[in-house]
C-alpha positions in Angstrom: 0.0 0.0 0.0 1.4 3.5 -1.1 1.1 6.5 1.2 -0.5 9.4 1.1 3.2 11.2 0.1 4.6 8.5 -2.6 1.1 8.8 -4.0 1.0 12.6 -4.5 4.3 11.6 -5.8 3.1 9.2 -8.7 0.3 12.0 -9.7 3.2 14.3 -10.1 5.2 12.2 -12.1 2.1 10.9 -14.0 1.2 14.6 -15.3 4.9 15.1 -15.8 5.2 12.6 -18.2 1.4 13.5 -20.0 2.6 17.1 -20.1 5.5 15.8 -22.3 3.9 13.3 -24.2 1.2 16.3 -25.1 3.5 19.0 -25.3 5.1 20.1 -29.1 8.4 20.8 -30.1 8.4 24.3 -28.4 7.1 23.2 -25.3 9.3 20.4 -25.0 12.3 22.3 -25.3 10.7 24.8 -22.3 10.0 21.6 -20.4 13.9 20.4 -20.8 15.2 24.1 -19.5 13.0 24.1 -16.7 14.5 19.9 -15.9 17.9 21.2 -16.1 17.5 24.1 -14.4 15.6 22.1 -11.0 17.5 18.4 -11.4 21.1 19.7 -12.9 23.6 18.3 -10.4 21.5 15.6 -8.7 22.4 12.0 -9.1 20.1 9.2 -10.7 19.2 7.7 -7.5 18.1 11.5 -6.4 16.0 11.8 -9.6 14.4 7.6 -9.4 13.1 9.0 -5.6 11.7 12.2 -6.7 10.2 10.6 -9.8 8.6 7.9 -7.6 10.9 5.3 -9.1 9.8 6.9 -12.4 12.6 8.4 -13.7 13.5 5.7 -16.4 10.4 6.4 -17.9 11.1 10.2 -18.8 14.3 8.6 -19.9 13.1 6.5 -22.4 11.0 9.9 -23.6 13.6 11.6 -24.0 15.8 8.7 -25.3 12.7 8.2 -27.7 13.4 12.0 -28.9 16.6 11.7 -29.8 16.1 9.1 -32.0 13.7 10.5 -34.2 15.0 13.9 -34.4 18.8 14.0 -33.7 19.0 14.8 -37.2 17.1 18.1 -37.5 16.6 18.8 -33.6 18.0 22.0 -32.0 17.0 21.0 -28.8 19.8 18.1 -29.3 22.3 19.8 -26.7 19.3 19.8 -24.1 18.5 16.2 -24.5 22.0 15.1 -24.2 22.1 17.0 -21.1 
């Protein structure tokens, strides 16, 4: 059973990820500034716990990303990050 905390967690992560998935190429790339900017410095075990253990699926997003628009993206430098 989840608590009340992990599952506020979960909705956060949950409309994290829908506000990618629904979000365009400009909004994506406003969506990667703002990660940066909050998670830059924090290590992957930092990021699984404040994703809710959800982390490898905005990973596989962005992973996802890259490999349909390395080729033309300018965002490129902000998915690498």
């Amino acid at each position: 059973m989840t608590s009340i905390k992990e599952q506020a967690a979960i909705s956060r992560l949950l409309s994290f990820l829908q506000e990618w998935d629904n979000a365009g190429k400009v909004a994506r790339s406003h969506i990667l500034d703002k990660f940066i900017e909050t998670n830059q410095g924090k290590t992957a075990p930092e990021l699984e716990q404040e994703f809710s253990q959800g982390a490898s699926l905005f990973l596989v997003r962005l992973t996802t990303s890259l490999r349909i628009t390395y080729m033309t993206d300018s965002c490129l430098e902000k998915l690498l990050r």
